[in-house]
N, C-alpha and C positions, 0 to 999 in steps of 0.2 A: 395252286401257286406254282409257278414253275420261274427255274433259275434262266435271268437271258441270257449268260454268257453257257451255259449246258442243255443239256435235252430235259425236260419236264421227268419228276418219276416215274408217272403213270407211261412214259413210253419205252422207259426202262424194266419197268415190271414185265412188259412181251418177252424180253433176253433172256432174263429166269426161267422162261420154260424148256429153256435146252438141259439136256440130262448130264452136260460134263456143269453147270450153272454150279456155283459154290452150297446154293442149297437147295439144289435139285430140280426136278420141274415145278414150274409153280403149281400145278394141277395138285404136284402131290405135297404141296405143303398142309403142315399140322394143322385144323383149324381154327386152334388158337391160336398159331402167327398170322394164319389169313383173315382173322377179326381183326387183331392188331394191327396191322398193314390199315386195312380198313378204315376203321378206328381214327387214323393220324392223316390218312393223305390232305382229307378236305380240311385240318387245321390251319389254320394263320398264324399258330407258335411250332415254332421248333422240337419237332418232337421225332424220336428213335425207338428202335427197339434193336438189341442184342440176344442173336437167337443162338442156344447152343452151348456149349463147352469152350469155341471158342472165338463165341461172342462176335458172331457175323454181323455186320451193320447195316439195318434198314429204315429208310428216312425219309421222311415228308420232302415239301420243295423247301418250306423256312429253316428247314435244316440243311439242305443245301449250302441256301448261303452263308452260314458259319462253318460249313466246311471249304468254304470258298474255291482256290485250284486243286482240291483235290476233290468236288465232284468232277465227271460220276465215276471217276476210276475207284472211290472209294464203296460203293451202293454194293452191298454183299458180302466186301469183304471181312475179315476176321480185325476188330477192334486194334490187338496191339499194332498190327500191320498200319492202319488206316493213321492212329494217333501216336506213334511208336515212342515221340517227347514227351508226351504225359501221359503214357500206360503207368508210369509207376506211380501216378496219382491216382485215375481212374479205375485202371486192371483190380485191384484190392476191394474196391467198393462194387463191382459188380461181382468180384469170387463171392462176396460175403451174401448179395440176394442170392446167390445160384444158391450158393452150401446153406443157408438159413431159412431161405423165406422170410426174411426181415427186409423192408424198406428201408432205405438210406436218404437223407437228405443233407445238402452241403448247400451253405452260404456263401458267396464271395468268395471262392475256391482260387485262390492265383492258381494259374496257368502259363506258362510260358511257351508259344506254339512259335512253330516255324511258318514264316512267310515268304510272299517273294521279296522282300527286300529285307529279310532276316529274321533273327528270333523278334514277336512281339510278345510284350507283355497282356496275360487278358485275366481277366474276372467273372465268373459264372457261379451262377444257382442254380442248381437243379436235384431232383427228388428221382431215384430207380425203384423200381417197385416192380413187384415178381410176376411176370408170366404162366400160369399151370396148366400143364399139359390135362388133358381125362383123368388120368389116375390121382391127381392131385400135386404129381412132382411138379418143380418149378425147372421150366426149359427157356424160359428166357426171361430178359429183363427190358421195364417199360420205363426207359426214360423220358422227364420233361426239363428242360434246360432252356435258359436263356441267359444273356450273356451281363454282366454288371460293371463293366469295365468303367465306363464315363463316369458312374455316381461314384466308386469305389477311388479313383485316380481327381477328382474334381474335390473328395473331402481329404483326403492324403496331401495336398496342395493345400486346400484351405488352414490345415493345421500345420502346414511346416508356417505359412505366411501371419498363421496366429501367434505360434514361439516367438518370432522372430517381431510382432508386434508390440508383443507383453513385455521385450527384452526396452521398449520404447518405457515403457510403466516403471519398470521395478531398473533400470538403469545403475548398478552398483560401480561407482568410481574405484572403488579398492581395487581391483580387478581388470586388466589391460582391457581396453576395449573391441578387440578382435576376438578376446575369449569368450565375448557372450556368443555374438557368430559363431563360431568355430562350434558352440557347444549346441546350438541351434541347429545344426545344417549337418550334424555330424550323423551317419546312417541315414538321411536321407536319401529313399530310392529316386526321386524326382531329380536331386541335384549331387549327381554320384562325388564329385569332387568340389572345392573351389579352391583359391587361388586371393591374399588381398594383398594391395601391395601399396607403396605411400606411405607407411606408418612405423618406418624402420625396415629390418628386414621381413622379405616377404612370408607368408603364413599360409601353410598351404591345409587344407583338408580333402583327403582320400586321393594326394598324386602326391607327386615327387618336384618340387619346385625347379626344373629344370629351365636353364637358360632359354632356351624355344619358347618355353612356358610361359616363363615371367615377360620376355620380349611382345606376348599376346597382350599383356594389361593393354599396351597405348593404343588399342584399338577400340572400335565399339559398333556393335550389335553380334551378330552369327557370326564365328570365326571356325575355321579348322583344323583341330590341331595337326601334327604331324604324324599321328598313329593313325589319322582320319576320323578320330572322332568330332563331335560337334560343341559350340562353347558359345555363350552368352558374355561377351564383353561390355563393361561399362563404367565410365569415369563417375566419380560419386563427388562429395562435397568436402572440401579440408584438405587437397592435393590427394585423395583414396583413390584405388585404382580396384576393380572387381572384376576376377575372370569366375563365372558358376559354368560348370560341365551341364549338358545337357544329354538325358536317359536316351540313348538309344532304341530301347525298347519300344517306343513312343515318335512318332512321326512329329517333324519338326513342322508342326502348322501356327498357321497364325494363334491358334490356341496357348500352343506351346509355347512361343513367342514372348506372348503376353505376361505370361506364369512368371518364366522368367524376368521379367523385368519388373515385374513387380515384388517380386525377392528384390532383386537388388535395389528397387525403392525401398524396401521394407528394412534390409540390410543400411541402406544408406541413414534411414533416418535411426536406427539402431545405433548404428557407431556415433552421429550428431548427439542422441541423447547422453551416454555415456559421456562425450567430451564434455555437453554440457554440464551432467552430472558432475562429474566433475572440477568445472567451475565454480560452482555451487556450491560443493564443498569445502573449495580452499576461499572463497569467499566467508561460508558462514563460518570455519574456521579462524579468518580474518578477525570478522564480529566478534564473533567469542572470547578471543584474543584482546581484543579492542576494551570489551565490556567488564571481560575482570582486570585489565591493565585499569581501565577507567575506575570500576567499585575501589581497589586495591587504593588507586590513588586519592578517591575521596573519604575513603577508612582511612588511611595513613595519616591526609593534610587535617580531615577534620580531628583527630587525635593532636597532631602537632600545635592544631590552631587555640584547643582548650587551656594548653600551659600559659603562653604569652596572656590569651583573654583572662588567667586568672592575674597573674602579675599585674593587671593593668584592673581590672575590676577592686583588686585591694588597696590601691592604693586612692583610685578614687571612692572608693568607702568610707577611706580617713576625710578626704578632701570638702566631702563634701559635709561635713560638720563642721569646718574651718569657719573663724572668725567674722574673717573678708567676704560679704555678702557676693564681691566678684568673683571670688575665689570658687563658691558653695555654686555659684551658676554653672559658671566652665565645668566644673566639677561634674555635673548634673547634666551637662549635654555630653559629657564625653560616656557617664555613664549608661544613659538610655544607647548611643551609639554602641556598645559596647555591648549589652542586653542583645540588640538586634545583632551582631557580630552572633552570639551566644547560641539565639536563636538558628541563625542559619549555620550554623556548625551542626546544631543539635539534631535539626533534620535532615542536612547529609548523611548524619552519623546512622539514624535513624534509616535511611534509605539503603545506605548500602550494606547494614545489617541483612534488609530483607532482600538486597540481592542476591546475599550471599547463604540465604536460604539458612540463615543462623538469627532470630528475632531475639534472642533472649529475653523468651515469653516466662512469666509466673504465675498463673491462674491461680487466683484466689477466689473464694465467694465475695462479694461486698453487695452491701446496700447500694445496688446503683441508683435508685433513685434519689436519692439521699446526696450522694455525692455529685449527678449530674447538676442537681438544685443547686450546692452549692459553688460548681464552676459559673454556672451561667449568673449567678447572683457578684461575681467578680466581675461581669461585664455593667454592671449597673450606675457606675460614674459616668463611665465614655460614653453610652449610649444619653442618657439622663444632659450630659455637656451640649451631644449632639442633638438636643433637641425632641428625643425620640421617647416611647415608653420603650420598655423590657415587662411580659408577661412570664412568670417563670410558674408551671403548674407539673412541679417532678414529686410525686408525694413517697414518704416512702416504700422501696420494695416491698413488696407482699412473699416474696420467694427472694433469698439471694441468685445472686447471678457470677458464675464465675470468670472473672476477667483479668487482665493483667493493669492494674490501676494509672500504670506508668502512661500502657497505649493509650487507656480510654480520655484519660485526661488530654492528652494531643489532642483525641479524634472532636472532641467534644470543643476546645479551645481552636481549634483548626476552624471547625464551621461557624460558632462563634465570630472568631473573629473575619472571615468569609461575608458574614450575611451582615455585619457592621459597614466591612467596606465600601459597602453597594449601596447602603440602604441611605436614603438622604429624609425622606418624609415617615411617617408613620410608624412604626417599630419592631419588634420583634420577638415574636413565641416561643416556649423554649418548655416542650411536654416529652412524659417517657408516661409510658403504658405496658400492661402485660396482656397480650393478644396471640392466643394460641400455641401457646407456649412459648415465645419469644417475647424477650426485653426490646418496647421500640421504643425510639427516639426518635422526636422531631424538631425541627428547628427549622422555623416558617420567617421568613420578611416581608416586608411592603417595597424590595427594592426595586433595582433596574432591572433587576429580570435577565432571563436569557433567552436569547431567539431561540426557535425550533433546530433548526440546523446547525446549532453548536451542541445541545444536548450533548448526543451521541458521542462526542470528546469532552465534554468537563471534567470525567478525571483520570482524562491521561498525564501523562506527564510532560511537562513545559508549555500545557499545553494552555493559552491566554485566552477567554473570552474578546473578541476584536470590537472596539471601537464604542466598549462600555463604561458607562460612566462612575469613577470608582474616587473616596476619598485622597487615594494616593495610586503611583504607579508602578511604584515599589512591589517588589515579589520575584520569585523564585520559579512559581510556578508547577511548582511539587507541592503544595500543601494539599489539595485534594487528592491527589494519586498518591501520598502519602495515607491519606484518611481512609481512603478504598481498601490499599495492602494490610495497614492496621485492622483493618475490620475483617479482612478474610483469615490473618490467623487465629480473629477468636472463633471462626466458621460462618461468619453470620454477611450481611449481604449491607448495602449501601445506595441509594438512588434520588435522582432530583426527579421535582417538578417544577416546571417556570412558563410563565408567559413575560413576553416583554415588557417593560411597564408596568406590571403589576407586581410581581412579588417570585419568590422562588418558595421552595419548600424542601430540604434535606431531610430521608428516613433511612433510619439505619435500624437494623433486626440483628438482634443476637438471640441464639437458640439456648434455651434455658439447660441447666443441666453440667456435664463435664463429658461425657461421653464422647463426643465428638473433638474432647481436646487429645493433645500428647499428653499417656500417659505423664512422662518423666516431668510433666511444666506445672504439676495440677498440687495444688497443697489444700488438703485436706485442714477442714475443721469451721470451725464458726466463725460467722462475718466479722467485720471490725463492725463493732457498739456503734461509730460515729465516725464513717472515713473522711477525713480534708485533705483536699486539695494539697498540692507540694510544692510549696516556693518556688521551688529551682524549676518548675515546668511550668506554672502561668504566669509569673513577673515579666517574663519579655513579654507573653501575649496582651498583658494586661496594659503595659508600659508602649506597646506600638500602638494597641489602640486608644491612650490617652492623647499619642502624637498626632491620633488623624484629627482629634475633636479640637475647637477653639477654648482656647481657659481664660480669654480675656473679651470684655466686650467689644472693645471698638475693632477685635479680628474681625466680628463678622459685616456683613452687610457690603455693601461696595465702596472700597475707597474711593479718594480723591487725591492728585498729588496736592503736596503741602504750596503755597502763595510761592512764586518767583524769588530767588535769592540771588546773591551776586552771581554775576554770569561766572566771572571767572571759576567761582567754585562747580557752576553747574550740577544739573537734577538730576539722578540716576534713579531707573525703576528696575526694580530686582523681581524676577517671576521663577519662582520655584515653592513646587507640592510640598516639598519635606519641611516643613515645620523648625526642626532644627537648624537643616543647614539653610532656609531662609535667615533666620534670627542670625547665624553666623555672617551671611552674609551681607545685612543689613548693617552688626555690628561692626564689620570691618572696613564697610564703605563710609559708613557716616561721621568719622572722625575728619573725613575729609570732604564730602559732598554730603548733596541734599540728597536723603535719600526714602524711596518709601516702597514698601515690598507686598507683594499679591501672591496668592497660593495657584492662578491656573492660567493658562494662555488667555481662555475668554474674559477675565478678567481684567487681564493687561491691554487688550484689545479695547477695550471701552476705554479706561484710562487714558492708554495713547491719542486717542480719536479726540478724546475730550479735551486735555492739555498738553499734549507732546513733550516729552523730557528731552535732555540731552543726550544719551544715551540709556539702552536695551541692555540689560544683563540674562539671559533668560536660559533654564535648564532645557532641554532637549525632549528627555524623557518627563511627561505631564499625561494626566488623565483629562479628558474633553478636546483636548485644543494643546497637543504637543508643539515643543519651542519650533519644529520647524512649519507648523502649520503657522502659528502665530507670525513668524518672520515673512512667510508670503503675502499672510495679507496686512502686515505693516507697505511689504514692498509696493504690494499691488492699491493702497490709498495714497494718493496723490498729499493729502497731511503728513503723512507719516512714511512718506518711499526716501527723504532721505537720512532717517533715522539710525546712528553707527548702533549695531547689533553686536554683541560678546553670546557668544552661545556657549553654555557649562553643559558637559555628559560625562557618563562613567564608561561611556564607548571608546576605547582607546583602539586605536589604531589606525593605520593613513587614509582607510578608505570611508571610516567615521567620518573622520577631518573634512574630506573630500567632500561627499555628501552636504557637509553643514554649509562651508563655504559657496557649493556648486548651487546653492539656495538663495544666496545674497547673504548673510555672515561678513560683518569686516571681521574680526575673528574667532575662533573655536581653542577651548580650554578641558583638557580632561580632567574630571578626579581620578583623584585626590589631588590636589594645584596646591602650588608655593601661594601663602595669600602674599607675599611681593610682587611675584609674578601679575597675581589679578592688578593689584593695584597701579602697578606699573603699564599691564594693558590698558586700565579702566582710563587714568589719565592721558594718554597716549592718544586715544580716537575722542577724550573731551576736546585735548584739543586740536585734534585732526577737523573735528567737527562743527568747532567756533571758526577755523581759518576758512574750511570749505562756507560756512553759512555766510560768513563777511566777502566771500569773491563771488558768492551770487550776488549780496545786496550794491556791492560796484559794477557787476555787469548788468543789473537793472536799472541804476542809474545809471549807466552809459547808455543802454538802449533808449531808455526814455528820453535823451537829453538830446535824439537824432530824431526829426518825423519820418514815422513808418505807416503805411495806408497799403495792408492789403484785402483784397475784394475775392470774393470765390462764386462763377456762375451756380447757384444753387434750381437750374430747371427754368431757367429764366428769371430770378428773383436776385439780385445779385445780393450777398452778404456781405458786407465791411466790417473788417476789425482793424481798430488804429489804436496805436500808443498813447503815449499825456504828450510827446514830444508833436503829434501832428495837432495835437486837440487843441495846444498854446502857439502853433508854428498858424494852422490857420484859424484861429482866433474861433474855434466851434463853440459857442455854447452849451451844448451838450456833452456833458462831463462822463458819459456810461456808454462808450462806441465802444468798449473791445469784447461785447457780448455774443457780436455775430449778427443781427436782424437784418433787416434789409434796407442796405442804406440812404434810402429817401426818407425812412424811419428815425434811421441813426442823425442824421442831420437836420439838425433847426432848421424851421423855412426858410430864414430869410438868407440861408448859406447855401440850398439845394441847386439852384441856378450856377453856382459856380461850380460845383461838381460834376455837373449831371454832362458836359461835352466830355472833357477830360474821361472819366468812366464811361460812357458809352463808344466813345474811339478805342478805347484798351482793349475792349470790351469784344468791339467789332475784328481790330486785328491780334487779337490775341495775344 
């Protein structure tokens, strides 16, 4: 191998043999450096030998070129002379072969050499290993080196560019966002200084922020500073501004180039995460915020709301023993209202215990089976009202089970009342089992089922099966993610199965035992003999679901409105799910009109179709067919489009209002309403609605009382429709022309002749 920019070795080994030559004639070299020599010329790796005390240097041509301008002025000479920068690296490692006869080997030895365009930075391996002379001394040393600089300077890059990644991952908002930089970049030999600026005052790593300095941000790519060194400029995202120094040691090539900018992408998206991070933070801090303001407040109002519900619960307890069979009624709607007040207290109250990660659990042993048997046996009026059976097969426990009786009773009357909701045909199971150690519970129906793709949400919170068909539409929408919470603090798990149409299935597993409870929740000792059920937790359950079932015969089946009665009074049809506030509203109307009331939009929809009333009273909120479905398609049947509509909701506010209206509503009423208010609307659109219905019936007499004849080319077929006013003007015998057919149809023979110029001229000129 020989160097092109020098003379080959081989033509330099001739020089050696002059007698003032550094190591003599070559004739009279030792024969162990002239094997040596030997040995390395015809290699392809870079290979040396240091012969002597002081370590005279002879070399292949691949060593050459890592001696680069300093072949061949260097071929013979003495080591420190040759490498005089890094003898104090090198020099040590070859004394130690000469004085030992120990081999040395180094890995990735930085090197800092001199070039022609300045100190570079280099990386070398290489292994010395001893020369011996005949007698066995060691006279020289056999170096093999080559150089590691790229792999060495290519992972040093890679891992500043990985810090400075990871700063993207673990993003800590606490912490100003230039300090993750700063703390990234800092002893970096790749990026000796930087410079960031944008983000307050400028932040400098390994210089002196100096005006010149910082005046460099507004630039971008290779800049120069004024010392002459070299800088990597570049504007980043958020108004950031980034000056990274670039190593001198290191030739600015397009490699280099790269490096750099890819820091300051790497930097850029650095400082983006932190801001984000920081978003984020004062966001979920927001939340946070937000969620116990919110718990606080429905702890608080559901505590406030218990005093008032007692005061009004006692007094209607008197009331409803009263005398006055009117009295005991009122009495008796105010108090199921009141129950359901009760009820949704009692599971806010319930809920935002378990937000607040304070359940006020009491694990006790009990007979659950025993006691499950006897909630779901509290379901057996309503369901029995509605039509349905009830199988209840809870025998009892074989092992007590320790639970908090308070939750299981929810959990239990929760699903309960759940799978009643739903359920229109067939009935409902209601078994507990001991299966591998765990207390299950199932509770099966024949309902509406749930699609596939609401599954996965039924027990989140608020969260509503869509467009299912349920005895009321009433709900909260927490009662199952109520049921869920409840059951995970006694450890145990919860889960449906449903097809549409067919039926759902709820099981719920609790793990037998205490172990897995809080200690401090658990009381020890023997089951309750015979546990029941607690007043004050199933009478709203049991009392809502008396309200979904009908208690009278002629509720069910499809009405009819009642025979025509004076107009002046006119027929009002009242359509609302609630049970109660139907009957309220029924009772309040009927002292003055005719009135008769349906539990669902589809209901009233036949009704309407069938007899038309005076006026629509109709709630909003319904299951199957909501008030404003029902209102469209009153609008949209030509019987019933101009029917005056009152729509009732518990939606208050303008953009409620708006909605009902923006649907065809002559008007909208929120609850809770002044019943004078209703009354005074209900009469108001009676008779808005007699006056509009009396200036159509004069402008149909007025129409008819003028002949009208008009004709529509139908593809050449012409169609006639005429009034009674043409049918008596030209004396037609055919009483049925304003059908449309085609009018040589529509006209008696013996009248066609007279028509037929007249229409075909019109006809002609359009």
């Amino acid at each position: 191998m020989t160097d092109p920019d020098g003379p080959g070795v081989r033509s330099l080994l001739a020089t050696v043999d002059r007698s003032d030559a550094p190591l003599g004639p070559r004739g009279e070299w030792p024969a162990e450096l002239a094997a040596a020599v030997g040995l390395m010329l015809d290699s392809p790796h870079p290979l040396a030998v240091f012969w002597g005390p002081e370590h005279h240097l002879v070399y292949n041509d691949a060593f050459a070129a890592v001696l680069a301008d300093r072949h061949p002025r260097a071929f013979g000479r003495p080591g420190a002379e040759v490498w005089s920068e890094v003898w104090d690296r090198v020099g040590p490692a070859l004394r130690h072969v000469l004085d030992t006869g120990e081999a040395v080997q180094h890995t990735d030895d930085r090197l800092v050499v001199d070039g022609p365009a300045g100190p570079r930075e280099t990386f070398w391996r290489f292994a010395f290993s001893p020369v011996r002379a005949a007698d066995g001394a060691v006279a020289g040393v056999f170096a093999v080196m080559s150089e590691s600089t790229a792999h060495v300077v290519a992972a040093r890059r890679t891992a500043l560019l990985g810090r400075l990644a990871k700063l993207v991952r673990d993003a800590d908002p606490a912490d100003p966002a230039t300090a993750h930089v700063v703390a990234a970049l800092v002893d970096s030999p790749d990026v000796p200084f930087a410079l960031i600026g944008g983000v307050g005052a400028p932040v400098a790593v390994g210089v002196d922020p100096t005006p010149e300095l910082v005046a460099l941000l507004d630039r971008e790519g290779l800049v120069t500073l004024p010392s002459g060194e070299r800088a990597w400029a570049a504007p980043l995202s958020g108004g950031v501004r980034l000056l990274l120094g670039a190593t001198p040691l290191h030739p600015i090539d397009e490699e280099h180039r790269e490096f750099l900018a890819l820091v300051a992408g790497h930097v850029d998206a650095a400082l983006a995460a932190v801001r984000t991070a920081t978003g984020d933070r004062e966001r979920t801090g927001k939340l946070e915020r937000r969620d116990r303001s919110r718990t606080e407040f429905f702890t608080g109002v559901s505590h406030e709301f218990r005093t008032p519900l007692a005061l009004i619960m006692g007094p209607l307890e008197q009331l409803r023993a009263a005398d006055d069979p009117r009295v005991r009624h009122d009495a008796d709607v105010a108090h199921r209202s009141a129950q359901r007040m009760l009820k949704l207290v009692n599971t806010l109250l319930d809920v935002s215990r378990l937000e607040e990660g304070h359940p006020d659990a009491g694990f006790a042993p009990v007979d659950l089976g025993t006691l499950t048997g006897e909630l779901a046996a509290l379901f057996r009026a309503p369901t029995e009202r509605a039509g349905l059976r009830l199988d209840i097969d809870c025998p009892p426990s074989e092992r007590p089970v320790w639970v908090d009786q308070d939750m299981w009773e929810k959990i239990v009357l929760n699903l309960l009342s759940n799978a009643l909701k739903f359920t229109f045909e067939g009935g409902l199971r209601v078994s507990t089992r001991l299966e591998d150690d765990r207390f299950v519970l199932r509770i099966a129906d024949t309902g509406t089922g749930v699609a596939a793709d609401e599954l996965p949400r039924l027990f989140d919170r608020f969260h509503r099966v869509r467009a299912a068909r349920a005895r009321s539409y009433e709900g909260s929408g927490i009662g199952l993610a109520l049921v869920r919470q409840l059951v995970e603090v006694h450890g145990g798990t919860v889960d449906a199965t449903s097809t549409a149409g067919v039926g759902s299935t709820f099981t719920v597993r609790l793990p037998l035992g205490f172990v897995h409870l809080p200690v401090e929740s658990i009381t020890l000792g023997r089951p309750a003999a015979r546990p029941h059920p607690r007043p004050e937790t199933f009478e709203p359950f049991v009392a809502e679901a008396l309200r979904w079932t009908p208690s009278r015969p002629e509720d069910r089946g499809t009405p009819r409105l009642p025979e025509s009665v004076d107009p002046p009074q006119g027929r009002v049809l009242v359509v609302e799910d609630d049970p109660d506030m139907r009957e309220h509203l029924h009772r309040l109307l009927s002292e003055n009109w005719s009135v008769h009331a349906v539990a669902s939009g589809t209901e009233a929809l036949d009704v309407a179709r069938s007899d038309p009333p005076d006026l629509v009273v109709a709630d909003v909120m319904m299951p199957e067919l909501d008030g404003i479905g029902l209102l469209r398609a009153l609008r949209a049947d030509a019987r019933t489009a101009g029917l005056p509509v009152v729509l009732l909701s518990a939606r208050a506010g303008e953009e409620a209002a708006v909605e009902g209206l923006a649907a065809g509503a002559d008007d909208y009423l929120v609850k809770p309403f002044s019943a004078r208010e209703l009354l005074a609307r209900v009469a108001n659109h009676l008779h808005l609605g007699r006056v509009r219905r009396a200036a159509e019936l004069r402008f149909r007499a007025m129409a008819n009382s003028t002949p009208a004849l008009i004709w529509v080319d139908d593809a050449g077929g012409h169609r006639v429709f005429v009034n009674r006013g043409w049918l008596d003007f030209t004396g037609a015998r055919d009483a049925v022309g304003e059908l449309g057919l085609d009018w040589r149809e529509r006209i008696h023979p013996d009248d066609r002749e007279r028509y037929r110029s007249v229409v075909e001229a019109a006809t002609r000129t359009g």
